[in-house]
N, C-alpha and C positions, 0 to 999 in steps of 0.2 A: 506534398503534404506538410501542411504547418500547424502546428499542436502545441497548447501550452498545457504545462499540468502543474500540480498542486501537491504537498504533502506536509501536511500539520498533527498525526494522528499521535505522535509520541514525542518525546524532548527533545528532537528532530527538527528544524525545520527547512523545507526547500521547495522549490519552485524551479520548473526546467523547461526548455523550446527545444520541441523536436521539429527538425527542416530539410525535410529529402531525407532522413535516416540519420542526420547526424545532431545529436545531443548536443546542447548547453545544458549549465547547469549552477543555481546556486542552494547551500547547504552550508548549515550553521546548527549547532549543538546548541540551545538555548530554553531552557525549559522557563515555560512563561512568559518568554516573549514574542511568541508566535506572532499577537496580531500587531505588533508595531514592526517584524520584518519581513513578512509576507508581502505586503503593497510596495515595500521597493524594491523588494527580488524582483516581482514580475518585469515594473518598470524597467528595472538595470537592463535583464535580460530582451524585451522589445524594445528598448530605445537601443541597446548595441544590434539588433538583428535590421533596425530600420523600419519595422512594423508597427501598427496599430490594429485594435484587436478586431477590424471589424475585416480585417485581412487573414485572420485566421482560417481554417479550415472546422477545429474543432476543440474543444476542451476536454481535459481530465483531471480527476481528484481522487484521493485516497479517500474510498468511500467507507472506511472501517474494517474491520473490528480497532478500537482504536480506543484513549480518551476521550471522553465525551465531549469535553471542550475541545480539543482537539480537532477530533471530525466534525462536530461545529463551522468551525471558523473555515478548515478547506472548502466544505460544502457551504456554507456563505459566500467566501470571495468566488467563487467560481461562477454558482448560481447569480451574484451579481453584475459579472463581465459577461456573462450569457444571455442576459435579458438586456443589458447593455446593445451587443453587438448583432444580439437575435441569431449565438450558435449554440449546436448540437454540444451533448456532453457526453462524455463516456466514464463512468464508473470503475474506478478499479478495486479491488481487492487488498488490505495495506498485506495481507500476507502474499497473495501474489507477486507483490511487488519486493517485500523480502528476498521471497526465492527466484526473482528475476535477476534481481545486482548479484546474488549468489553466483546464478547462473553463468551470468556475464562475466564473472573474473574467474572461475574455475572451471575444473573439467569434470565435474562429479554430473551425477544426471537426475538424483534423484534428492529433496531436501524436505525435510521432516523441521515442518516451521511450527514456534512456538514466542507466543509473546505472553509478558505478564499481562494478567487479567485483572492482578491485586485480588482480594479477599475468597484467597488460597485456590484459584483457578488459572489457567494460562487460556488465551485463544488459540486454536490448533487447526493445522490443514498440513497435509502432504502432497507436495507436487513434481511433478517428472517434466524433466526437460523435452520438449516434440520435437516432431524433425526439424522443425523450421529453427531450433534453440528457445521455442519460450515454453514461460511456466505456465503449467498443464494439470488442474486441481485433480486428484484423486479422489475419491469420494465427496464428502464434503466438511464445509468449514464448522467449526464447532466453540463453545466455551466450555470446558470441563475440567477436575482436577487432573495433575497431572497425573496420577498413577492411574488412572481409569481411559486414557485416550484411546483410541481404535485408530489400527494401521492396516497395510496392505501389508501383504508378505515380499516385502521388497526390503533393500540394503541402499544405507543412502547415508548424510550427515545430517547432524542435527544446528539448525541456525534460529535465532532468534533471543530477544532476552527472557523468555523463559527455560530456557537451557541454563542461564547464570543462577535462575530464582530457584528451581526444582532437579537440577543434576543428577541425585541419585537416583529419583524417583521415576525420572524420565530413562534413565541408561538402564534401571531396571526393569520398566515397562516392556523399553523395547530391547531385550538384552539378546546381543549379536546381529541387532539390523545396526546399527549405528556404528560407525567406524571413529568418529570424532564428532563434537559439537563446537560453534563459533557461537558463542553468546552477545557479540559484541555488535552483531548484523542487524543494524536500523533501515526502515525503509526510505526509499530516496525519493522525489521526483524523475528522478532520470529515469528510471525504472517504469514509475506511473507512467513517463510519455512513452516510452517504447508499448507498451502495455497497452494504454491508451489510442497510440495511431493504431497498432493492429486489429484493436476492437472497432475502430472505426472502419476500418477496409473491411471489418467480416459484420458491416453493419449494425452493431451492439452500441451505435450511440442513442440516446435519448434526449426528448426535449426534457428543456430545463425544469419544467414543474415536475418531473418526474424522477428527477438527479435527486436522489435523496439517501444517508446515510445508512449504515447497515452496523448495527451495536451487538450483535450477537445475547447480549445480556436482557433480555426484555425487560425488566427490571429497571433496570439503567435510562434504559428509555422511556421507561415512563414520566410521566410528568409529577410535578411535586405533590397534587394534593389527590394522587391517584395513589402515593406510596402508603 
């Protein structure tokens, strides 16, 4: 299984090649410079792996909730190495992909993900690690203030940078499920691919015209002269 993925949704950027199970990965903290390092992440990473893309198996991208510009540009470059090379794509989640890299370096099982939404909302999802180790959305994903968020009655950490933007309101919300919060938890491409080939073996990829972004904010996604 060989898989490239994509992650541009927050001041984050990265790009990663999953091959047989084992991750590369590039990532770089650069806000607003997404589209001038995007194209040579991918490049670094298939020119060291010895690949071209028409060698791949499949594609993935952090499909949102996200920046709009952001998830833009992932869902661009991808959509256009797909129609390039004529492969499938797999969609992922960027909170998914939060409480994936969680997952992957801890032992906790359950993470109560939150990112800034800006204009006094976070985007929120809780997810439980499966038997296989991935992340496993609990209900579903949402954009809401944070003191009004809906949880399961489970015990878990809280990760994301909306745990930095809204702390009390979230420790209150959920007061005595939460053991700690990491605020500092960005999502990765490494994540997307592991995320990404799994959805591929459970069949969840998609042709390219239909890889399309998920903003949570309908608002957001509207177009300019529809505001």
């Amino acid at each position: 299984m060989k898989l490239l993925a994509v992650e541009t949704s927050t001041e984050a950027c990265s790009a990663a090649l999953i091959i047989d199970g084992e991750v590369k990965e590039r990532f770089e903290l650069a806000p607003q410079k997404h589209t001038q390092l995007i194209l040579p992440m991918i490049d670094s990473l298939m020119a060291e792996a010895g690949l071209k893309p028409q060698q791949l198996d499949a594609l993935a991208f952090s499909r949102g909730p996200g920046s709009f510009t952001g998830v833009r540009i992932a869902t661009g470059v991808i959509q256009g190495i797909a129609l390039g090379a004529d492969l499938p794509v797999v969609p992922v989640s960027t909170l998914a992909a939060i409480a994936q890299d969680f997952f992957d370096r801890n032992d906790e099982n359950v993470a109560f993900v939150a990112m800034d939404a800006r204009m006094g909302e976070i985007f929120w999802g809780v997810y439980r690690r499966d038997e296989q180790g991935f992340a496993e959305l609990i209900g579903f994903e949402a954009v809401t203030p944070a003191d009004a968020v809906e949880f399961p009655d489970l015990i878990g950490v809280g990760i994301g940078s909306g745990w930095g933007v809204y702390p009390q309101e979230l420790m209150a919300r959920l007061a005595g499920r939460v053991s700690h919060y990491q605020a500092d938890m960005l999502p990765r491409a490494g994540a997307i691919a592991r995320l990404g080939a799994r959805g591929f073996e459970q069949g969840q990829a998609v042709a390219v015209e239909q890889a399309m972004p998920v903003y949570l904010r309908d608002k957001v996604a509207k177009k300019e002269s529809e505001r």
